[in-house]
VOKE-640718 format. One record per residue (C-alpha): x, y, z; chain; residue number from 1. Coordinates in steps of 0.02 Angstrom, whole numbers. Layout:
N
px/py/pz/chaine/num
X/Y/Z/A/NUM
...
This chain:
597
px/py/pz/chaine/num
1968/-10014/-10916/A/1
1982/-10170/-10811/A/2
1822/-10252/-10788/A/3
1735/-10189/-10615/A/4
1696/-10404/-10546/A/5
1880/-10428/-10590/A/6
1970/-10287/-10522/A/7
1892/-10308/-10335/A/8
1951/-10509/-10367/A/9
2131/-10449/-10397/A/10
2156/-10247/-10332/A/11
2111/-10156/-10186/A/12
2005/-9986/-10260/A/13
2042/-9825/-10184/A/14
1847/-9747/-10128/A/15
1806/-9545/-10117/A/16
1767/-9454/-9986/A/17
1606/-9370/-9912/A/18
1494/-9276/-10042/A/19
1401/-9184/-9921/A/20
1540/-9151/-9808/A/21
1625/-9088/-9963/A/22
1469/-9000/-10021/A/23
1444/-8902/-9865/A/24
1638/-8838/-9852/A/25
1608/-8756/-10048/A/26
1453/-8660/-9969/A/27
1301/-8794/-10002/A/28
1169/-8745/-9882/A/29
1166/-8874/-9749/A/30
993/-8974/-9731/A/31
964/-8946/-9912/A/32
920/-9083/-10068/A/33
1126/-9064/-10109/A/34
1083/-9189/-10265/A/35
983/-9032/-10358/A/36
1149/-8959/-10349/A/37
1188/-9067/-10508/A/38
1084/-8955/-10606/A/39
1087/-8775/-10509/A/40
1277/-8774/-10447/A/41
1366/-8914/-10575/A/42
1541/-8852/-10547/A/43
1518/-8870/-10346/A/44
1499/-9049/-10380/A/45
1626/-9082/-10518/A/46
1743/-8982/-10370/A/47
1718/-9128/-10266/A/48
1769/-9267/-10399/A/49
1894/-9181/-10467/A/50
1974/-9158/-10293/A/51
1953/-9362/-10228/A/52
2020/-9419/-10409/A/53
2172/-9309/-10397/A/54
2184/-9379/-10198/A/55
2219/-9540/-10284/A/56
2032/-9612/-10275/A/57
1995/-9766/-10423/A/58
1808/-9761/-10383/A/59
1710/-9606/-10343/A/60
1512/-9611/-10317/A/61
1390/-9485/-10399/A/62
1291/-9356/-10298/A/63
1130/-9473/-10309/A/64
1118/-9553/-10130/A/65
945/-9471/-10121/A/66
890/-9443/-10279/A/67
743/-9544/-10296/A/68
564/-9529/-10317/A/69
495/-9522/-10133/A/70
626/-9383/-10072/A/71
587/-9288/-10218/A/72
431/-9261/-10225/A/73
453/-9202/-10026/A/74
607/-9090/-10081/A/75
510/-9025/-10252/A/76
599/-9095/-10406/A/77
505/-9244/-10434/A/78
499/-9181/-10623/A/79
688/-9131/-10629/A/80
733/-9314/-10556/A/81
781/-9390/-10719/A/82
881/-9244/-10749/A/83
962/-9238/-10587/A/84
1032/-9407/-10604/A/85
1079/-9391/-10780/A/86
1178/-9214/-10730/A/87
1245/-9324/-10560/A/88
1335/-9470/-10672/A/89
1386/-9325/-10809/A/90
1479/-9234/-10702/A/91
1569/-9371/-10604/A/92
1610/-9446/-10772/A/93
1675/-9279/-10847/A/94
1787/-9237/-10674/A/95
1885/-9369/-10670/A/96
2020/-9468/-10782/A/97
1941/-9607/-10883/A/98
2019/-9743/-10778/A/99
1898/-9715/-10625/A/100
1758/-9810/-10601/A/101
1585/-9708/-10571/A/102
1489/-9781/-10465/A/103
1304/-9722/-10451/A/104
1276/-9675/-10266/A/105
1097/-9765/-10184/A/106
1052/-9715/-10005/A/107
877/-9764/-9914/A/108
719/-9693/-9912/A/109
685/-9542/-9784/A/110
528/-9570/-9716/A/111
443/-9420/-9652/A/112
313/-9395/-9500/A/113
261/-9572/-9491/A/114
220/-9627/-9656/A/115
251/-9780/-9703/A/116
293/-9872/-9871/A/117
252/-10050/-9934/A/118
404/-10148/-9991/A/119
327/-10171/-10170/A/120
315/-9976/-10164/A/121
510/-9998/-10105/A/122
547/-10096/-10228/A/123
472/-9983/-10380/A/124
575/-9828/-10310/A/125
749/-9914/-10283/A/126
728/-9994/-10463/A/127
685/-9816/-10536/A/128
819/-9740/-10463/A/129
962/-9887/-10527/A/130
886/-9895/-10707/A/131
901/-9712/-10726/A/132
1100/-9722/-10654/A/133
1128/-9870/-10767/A/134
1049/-9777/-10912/A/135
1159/-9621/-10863/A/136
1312/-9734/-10887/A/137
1369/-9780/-10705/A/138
1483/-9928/-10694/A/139
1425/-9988/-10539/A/140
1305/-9967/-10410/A/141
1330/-9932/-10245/A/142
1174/-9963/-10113/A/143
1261/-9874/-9955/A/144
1207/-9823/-9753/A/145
1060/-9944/-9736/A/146
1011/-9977/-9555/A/147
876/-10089/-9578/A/148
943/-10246/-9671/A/149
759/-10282/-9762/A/150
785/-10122/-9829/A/151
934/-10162/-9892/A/152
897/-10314/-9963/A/153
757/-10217/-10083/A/154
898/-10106/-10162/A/155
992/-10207/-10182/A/156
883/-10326/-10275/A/157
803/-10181/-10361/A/158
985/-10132/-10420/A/159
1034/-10288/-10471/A/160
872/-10304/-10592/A/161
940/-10146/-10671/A/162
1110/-10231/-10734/A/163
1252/-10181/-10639/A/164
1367/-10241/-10536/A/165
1290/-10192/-10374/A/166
1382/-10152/-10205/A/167
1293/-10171/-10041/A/168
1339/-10084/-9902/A/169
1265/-10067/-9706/A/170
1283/-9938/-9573/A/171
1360/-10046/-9395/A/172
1383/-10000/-9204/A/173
1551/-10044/-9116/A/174
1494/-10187/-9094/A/175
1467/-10249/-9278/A/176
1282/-10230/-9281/A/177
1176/-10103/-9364/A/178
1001/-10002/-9270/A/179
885/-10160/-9299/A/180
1027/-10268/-9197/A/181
1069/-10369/-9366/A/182
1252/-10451/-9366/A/183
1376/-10379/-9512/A/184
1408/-10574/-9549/A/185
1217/-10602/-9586/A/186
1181/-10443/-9690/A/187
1350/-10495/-9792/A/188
1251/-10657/-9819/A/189
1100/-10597/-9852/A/190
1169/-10461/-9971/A/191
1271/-10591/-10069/A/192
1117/-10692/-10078/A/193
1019/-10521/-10153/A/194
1144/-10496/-10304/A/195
1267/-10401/-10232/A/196
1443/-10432/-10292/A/197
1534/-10348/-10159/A/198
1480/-10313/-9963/A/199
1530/-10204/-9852/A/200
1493/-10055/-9725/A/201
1496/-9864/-9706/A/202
1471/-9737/-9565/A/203
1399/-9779/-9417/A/204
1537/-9760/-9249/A/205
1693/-9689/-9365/A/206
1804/-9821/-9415/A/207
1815/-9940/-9276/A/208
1634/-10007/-9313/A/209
1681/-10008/-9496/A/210
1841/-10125/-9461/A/211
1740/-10220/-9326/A/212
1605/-10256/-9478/A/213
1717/-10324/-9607/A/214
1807/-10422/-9462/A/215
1637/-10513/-9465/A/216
1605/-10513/-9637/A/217
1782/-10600/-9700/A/218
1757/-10767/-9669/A/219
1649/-10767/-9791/A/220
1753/-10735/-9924/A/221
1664/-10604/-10008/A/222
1751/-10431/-10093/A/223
1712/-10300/-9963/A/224
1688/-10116/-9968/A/225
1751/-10018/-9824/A/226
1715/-9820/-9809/A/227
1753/-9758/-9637/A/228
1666/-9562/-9548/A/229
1814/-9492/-9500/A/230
1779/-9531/-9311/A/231
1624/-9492/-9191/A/232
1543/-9316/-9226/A/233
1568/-9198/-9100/A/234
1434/-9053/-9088/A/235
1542/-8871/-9077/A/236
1455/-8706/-9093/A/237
1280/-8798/-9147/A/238
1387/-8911/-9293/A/239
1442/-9059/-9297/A/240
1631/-9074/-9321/A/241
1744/-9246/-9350/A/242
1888/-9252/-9276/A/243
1999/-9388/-9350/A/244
2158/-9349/-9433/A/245
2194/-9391/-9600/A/246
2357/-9503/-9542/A/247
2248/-9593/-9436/A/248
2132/-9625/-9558/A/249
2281/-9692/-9674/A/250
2334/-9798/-9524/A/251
2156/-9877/-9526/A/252
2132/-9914/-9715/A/253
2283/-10024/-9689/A/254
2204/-10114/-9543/A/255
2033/-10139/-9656/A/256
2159/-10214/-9811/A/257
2257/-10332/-9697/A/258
2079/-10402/-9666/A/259
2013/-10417/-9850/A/260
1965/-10250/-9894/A/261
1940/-10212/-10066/A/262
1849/-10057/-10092/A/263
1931/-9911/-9961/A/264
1867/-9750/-9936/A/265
1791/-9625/-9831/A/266
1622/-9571/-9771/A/267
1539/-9418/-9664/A/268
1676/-9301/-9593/A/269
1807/-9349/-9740/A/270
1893/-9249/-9895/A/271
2044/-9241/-9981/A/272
2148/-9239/-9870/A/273
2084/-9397/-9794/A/274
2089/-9481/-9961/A/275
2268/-9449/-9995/A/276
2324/-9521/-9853/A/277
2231/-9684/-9864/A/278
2278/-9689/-10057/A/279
2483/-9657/-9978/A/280
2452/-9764/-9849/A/281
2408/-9914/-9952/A/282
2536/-9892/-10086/A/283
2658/-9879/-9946/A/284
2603/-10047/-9886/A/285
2583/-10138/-10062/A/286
2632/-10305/-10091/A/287
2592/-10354/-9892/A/288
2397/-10380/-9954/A/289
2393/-10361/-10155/A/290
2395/-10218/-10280/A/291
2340/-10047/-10237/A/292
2225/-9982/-10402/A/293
2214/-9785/-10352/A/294
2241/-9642/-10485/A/295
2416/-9592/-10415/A/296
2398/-9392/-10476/A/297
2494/-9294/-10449/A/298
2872/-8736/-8614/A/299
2711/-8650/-8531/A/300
2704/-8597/-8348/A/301
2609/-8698/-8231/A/302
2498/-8590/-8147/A/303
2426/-8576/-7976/A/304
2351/-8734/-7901/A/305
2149/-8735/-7904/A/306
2074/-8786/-7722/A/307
1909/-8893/-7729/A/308
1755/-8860/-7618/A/309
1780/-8954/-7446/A/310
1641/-9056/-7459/A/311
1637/-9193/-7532/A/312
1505/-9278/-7668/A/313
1467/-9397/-7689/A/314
1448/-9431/-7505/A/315
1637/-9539/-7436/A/316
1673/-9563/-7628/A/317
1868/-9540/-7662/A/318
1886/-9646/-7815/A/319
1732/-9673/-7944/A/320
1754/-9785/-8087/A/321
1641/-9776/-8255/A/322
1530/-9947/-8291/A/323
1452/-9963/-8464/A/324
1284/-10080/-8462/A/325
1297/-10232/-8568/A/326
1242/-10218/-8786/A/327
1134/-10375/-8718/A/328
1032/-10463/-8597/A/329
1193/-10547/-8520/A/330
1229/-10445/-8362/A/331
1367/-10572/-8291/A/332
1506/-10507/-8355/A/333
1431/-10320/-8328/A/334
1410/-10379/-8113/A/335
1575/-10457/-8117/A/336
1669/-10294/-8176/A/337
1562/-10198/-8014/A/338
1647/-10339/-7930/A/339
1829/-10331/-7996/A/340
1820/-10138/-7976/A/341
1739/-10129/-7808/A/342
1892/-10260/-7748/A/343
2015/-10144/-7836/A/344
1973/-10000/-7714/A/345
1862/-9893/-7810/A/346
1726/-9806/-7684/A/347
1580/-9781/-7804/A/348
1553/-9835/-7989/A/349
1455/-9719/-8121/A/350
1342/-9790/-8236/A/351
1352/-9726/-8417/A/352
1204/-9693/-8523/A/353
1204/-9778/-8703/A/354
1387/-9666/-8735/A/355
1417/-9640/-8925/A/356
1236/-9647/-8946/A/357
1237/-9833/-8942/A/358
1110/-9946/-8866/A/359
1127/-10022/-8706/A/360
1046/-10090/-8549/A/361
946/-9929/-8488/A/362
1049/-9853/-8336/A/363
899/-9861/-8197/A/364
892/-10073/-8252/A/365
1103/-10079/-8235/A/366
1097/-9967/-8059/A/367
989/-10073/-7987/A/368
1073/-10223/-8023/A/369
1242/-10161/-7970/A/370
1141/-10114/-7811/A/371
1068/-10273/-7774/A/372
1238/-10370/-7835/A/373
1360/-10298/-7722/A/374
1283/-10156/-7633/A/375
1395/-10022/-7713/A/376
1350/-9838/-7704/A/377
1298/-9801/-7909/A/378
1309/-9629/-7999/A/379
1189/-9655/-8166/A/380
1220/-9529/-8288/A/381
1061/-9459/-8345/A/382
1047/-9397/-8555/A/383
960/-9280/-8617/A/384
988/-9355/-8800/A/385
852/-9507/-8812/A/386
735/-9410/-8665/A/387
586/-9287/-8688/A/388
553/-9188/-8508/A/389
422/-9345/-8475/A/390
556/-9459/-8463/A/391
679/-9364/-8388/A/392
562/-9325/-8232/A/393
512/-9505/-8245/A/394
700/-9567/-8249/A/395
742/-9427/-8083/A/396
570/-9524/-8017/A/397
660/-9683/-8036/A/398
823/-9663/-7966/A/399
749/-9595/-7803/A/400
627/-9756/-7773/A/401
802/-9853/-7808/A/402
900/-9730/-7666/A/403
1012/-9646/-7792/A/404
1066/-9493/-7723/A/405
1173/-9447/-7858/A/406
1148/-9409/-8047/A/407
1286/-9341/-8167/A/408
1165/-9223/-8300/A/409
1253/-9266/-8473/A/410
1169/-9192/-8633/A/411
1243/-9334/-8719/A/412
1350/-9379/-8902/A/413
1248/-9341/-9071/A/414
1157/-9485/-9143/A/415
1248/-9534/-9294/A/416
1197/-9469/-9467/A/417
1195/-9589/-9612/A/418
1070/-9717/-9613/A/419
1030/-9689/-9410/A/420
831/-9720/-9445/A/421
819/-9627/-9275/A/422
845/-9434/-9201/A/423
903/-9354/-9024/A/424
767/-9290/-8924/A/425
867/-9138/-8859/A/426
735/-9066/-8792/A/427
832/-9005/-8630/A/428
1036/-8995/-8620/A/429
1125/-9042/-8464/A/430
1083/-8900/-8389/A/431
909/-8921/-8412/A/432
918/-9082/-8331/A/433
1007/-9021/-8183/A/434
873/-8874/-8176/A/435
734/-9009/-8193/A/436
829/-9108/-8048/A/437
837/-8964/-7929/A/438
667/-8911/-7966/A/439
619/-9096/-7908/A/440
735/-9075/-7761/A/441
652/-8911/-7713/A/442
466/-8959/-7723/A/443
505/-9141/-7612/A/444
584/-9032/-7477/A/445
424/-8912/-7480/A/446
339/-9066/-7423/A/447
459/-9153/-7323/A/448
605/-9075/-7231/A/449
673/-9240/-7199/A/450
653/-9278/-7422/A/451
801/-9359/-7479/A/452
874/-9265/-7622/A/453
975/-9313/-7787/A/454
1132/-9195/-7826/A/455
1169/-9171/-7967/A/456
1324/-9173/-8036/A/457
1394/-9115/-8218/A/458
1541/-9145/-8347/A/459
1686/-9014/-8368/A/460
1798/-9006/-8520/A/461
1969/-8930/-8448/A/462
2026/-8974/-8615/A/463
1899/-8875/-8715/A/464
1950/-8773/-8859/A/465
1901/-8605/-8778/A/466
1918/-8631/-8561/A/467
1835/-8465/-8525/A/468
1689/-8519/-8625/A/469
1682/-8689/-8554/A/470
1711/-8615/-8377/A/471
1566/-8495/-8409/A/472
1451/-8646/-8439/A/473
1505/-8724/-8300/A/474
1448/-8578/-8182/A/475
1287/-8607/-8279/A/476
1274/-8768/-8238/A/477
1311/-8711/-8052/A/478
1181/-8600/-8066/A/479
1060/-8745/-8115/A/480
1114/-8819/-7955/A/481
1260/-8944/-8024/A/482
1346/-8986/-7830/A/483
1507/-9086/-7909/A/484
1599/-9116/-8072/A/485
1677/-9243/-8154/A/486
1797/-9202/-8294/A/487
1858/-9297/-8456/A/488
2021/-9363/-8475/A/489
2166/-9251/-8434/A/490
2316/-9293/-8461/A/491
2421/-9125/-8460/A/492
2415/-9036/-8282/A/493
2458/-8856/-8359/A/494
2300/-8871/-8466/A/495
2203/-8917/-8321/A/496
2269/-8777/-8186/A/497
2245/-8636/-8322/A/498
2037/-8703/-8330/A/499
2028/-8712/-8154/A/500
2096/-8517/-8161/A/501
1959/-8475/-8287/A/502
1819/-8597/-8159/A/503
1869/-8470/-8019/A/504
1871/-8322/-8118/A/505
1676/-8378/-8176/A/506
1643/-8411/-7999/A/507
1594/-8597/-8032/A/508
1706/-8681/-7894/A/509
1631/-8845/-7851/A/510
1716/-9010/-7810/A/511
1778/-9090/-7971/A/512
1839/-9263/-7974/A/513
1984/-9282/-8095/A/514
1960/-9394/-8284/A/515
2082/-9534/-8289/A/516
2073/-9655/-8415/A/517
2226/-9791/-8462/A/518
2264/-9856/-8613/A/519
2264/-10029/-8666/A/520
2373/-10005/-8804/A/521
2466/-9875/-8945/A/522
2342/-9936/-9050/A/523
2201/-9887/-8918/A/524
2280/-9707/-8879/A/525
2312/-9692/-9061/A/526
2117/-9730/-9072/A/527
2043/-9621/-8936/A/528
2150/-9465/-8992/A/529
2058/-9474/-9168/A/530
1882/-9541/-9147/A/531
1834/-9485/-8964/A/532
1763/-9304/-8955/A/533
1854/-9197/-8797/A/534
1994/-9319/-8790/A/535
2142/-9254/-8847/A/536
2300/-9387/-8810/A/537
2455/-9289/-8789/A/538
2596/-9315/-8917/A/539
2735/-9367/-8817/A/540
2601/-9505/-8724/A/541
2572/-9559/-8893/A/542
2746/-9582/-8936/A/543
2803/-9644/-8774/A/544
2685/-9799/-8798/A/545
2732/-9801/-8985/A/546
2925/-9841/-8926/A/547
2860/-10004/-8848/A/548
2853/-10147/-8967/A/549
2762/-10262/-8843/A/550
2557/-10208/-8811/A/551
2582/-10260/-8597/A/552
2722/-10126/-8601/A/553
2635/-10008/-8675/A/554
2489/-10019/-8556/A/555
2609/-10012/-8399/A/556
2694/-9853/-8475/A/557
2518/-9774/-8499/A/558
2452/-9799/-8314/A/559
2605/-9750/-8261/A/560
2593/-9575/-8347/A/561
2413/-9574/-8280/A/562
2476/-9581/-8107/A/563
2608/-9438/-8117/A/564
2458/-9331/-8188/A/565
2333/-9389/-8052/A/566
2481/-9343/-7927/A/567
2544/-9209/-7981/A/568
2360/-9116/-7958/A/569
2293/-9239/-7798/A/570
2290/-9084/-7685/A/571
2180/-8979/-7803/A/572
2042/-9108/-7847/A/573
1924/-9203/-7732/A/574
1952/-9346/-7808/A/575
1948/-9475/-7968/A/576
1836/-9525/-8101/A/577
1927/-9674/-8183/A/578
1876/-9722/-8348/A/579
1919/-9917/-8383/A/580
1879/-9945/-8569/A/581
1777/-10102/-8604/A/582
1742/-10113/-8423/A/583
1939/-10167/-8423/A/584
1958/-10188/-8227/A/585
2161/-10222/-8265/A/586
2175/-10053/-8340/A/587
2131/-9949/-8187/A/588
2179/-10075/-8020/A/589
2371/-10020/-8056/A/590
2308/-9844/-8048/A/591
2203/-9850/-7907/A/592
2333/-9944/-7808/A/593
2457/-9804/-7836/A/594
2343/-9663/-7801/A/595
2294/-9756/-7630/A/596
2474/-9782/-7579/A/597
């Protein structure tokens, strides 16, 4: 076989899938050490490299990522951990044709309540861990989901001392950086400088922050690795569930070759399925970007309209238009979108709070400068994600001193699993928060009968997978004391009058403003449809904007079908949350325009 250095010089490798994705669909408990499954349930394991190798995969890693010394002794098979490691190469090497490189999987140290280690100690249990894979017989290995780029730097060094070509491999936001706020350009440096032979990234926001991180990591000319979560988790029935399809996934890998790629593969969320269509979508495409090295194996009835509440919150608002905060301390371009959208026509703006569990200027900070910049009327939403009940009553505190009179109670996206160094607070769900809100409400009007109050407001999925369950939450969040709605995207008005039956079957009629968000491009829709949880972007949208070869057209042909939906259900909504992606104030003032006239 080809040596490892030379084939990621000349080929593009085909990567696995999840393991514990993979794990957990054969029956693996969830939450469990999955790498003592090497020794108590081998043939679950060997399952899972048989299946990538026969997907087409050229590379699959070993069920090792936390099989070191620290985790076991916290999980109990500190004394089986040679063992374990021994079993996780064995069985990789055993499950899949000889061709395939095994590379030994390395993943960072858990730390548990507080404790803290020294790098030296670092050090000793990275190098441990490597000698025993190299000992095993991995080919390569592969230091993977690191959010803290010191960390990083250990393994890898630690890896390297163990003889192997070593690959080094970061967890990024959208934005290209990972928790700590280190660029993917500087941990690619610093990586290369540590021994690695080939940089790259893994999990973190699906595949866009992937592609965003080797975007930043090519000019330095490096091989790079590339295994993309197959979108943003979504949390359904207590679980969280990724919803990208494999074609889009395929679609992807080819974006991450055309810029330099040379490991592809797939990370939380993937399986098969997801690695036969990158492996088919890169053969497809060979030639365009160099040799592809992968094991080639083998009509409804609309119903009655829904009539919104008469009055109207928040307060004269018609037309609201989402705002994210700025990644940094820059607020200029932030103030100058409040600007652009206030000029469009829009009546209110509301404020998101870190979506996608990402981190941005906090939502009190951006409300008040939006306040102060161009006096427009703000609706923050308020997460229950990054909040205990201290800081929610202190946020609800907060936005009353400021004169909001509005907050929209969101429980907010998962935080991210691989490498994430951090955890959601969760201690209350939206309707918690709205409870909490009304409770505040309640005891400032014991006191004052002239006390200014905040109503709250909620989200509503009209799109959800089950409408009478969603519309049975929503009465819940009524219940709390939610005064208004604001729902996501919808772009099919069927779907939406049959979940406004089920809202006044539950008895949780409230004024709902209506989601509208325009796409910038196919490419964008394409995007949204298979990363975003509780957007679902109708077919014939997607291939309307498909037909276009020319990005402006495709925008135009997007807001237009926006504006038949908004339309075609103006007279059973009180009005219109517009969603402008990237703050994109060109995306909604065409829609605005034509809902005014």
């Amino acid at each position: 076989m080809k040596d490892f250095i030379d084939r990621i010089q000349s080929d593009i490798l085909v990567g696995d899938g999840a393991m514990g994705t993979a794990l957990m669909s054969l029956g693996a408990p969830e939450g469990a050490a999955l790498e003592r499954l090497n020794l108590t349930d081998p043939e679950k394991v060997s399952a899972v490299h048989r299946g990538y190798a026969e997907a087409g995969s050229g590379i699959v890693e070993t069920n090792t990522f936390a099989a070191n010394r620290y985790t076991a002794a916290k999980y109990g098979f500190e004394k089986d951990l040679e063992a374990v490691i021994a079993a996780g190469v064995k069985l990789a090497r055993q499950a899949v044709p000889a061709d395939v490189y095994v590379a030994g999987s390395v993943g960072p140290i858990a730390l548990y309540d507080d404790e803290e280690l020294s790098d030296e100690e670092k050090y000793r249990i990275f190098a441990e861990q490597a000698a025993l894979l190299r000992e095993a017989g991995a080919d390569v290995i592969i230091c993977e989901s690191f959010s803290v780029l010191a960390d990083a730097e250990i393994a890898v060094r630690a890896a390297v001392a163990a003889g192997l070509p070593v690959i080094g491999q970061a967890s990024f936001d959208g934005e290209g950086r990972t928790e700590c706020g280190a660029s993917a350009k500087t941990v690619a440096s610093r990586l290369r400088d540590a021994g690695a032979v080939c940089v790259g990234a893994n999990c973190g926001h699906g595949a866009v922050s992937v592609i965003e991180a080797v975007r930043q990591m090519a000019p330095l000319g490096l091989p790079m690795s590339a295994y993309m979560n197959a979108g943003f988790p979504s949390r359904v029935a207590n679980r969280l569930m990724y919803m990208s399809s494999p074609e889009y996934m395929g679609r992807r890998a080819v974006e991450l070759a055309q810029s330099g790629a040379k490991i592809i593969g797939g990370c939380c969320g993937t399986n098969v399925e997801t690695v036969r269509a990158i492996a088919e979508a890169l053969r497809s495409r060979e030639g365009a970007y160099g040799r592809v090295y992968s094991v080639e194996r083998r009509k409804t009835e609309v119903a009655a309209p829904f009539k919104a509440a008469e009055k109207t919150i928040p307060e004269d608002c018609r037309i609201l238009t989402e705002l994210d905060p700025p990644t940094d301390t820059d607020m200029s371009s932030f103030l100058a979108a409040a600007d652009a959208f206030k000029e469009a026509g829009a009546d209110c703006v509301t404020i998101s709070d870190n979506p996608l569990a990402s981190m941005r200027v906090d939502i009190l900070a951006a409300s008040a400068a939006v306040i102060k910049h161009c006096g427009m009327p703000v609706l923050p939403h308020l997460t229950a994600r990054d909040r205990n009940k201290i800081a929610v009553r202190s946020a609800i505190l907060g936005a009353h001193v400021l004169g909001i009179r509005n907050i929209l109670c969101v429980t907010g996206d998962p935080v991210r699993l691989c490498g994430s160094g951090g955890t959601g607070v969760f201690n209350v769900n939206s309707i918690g928060v709205c409870e909490m809100l009304t409770a505040f409400n309640t005891a400032g009007r014991e006191d004052n009968p002239d006390f200014a109050v905040i109503n709250p407001g909620v989200a509503f999925n009209p799109g959800a997978a089950s409408p009478e369950s969603a519309a049975k939450r929503l009465r819940k969040k009524k219940d709390a004391g939610a005064k208004f709605a604001l729902t996501q995207p919808v772009y099919e008005p069927d779907k939406f009058l049959r979940a406004m039956e089920e809202v006044a079957k539950a008895g949780a009629d409230m004024p709902v403003y209506l989601g509208i968000m325009p796409f910038a491009s196919f490419k964008n829709a394409d995007f949204i449809h298979n990363e975003v949880p509780g957007i679902d972007v109708p077919e014939d949208l997607r291939t309307l904007m498909a037909s276009y070869s020319d990005r402006a057209d495709q925008r135009k042909a997007a807001a237009e079908y926006c504006v038949k939906t908004a339309l075609a259900l103006a007279d059973c909504v009180r009005g219109f949350y517009l969603i402008p992606q990237r703050n994109r104030a060109e995306l909604i003032t065409p829609v605005i325009k034509a809902l005014e006239n």
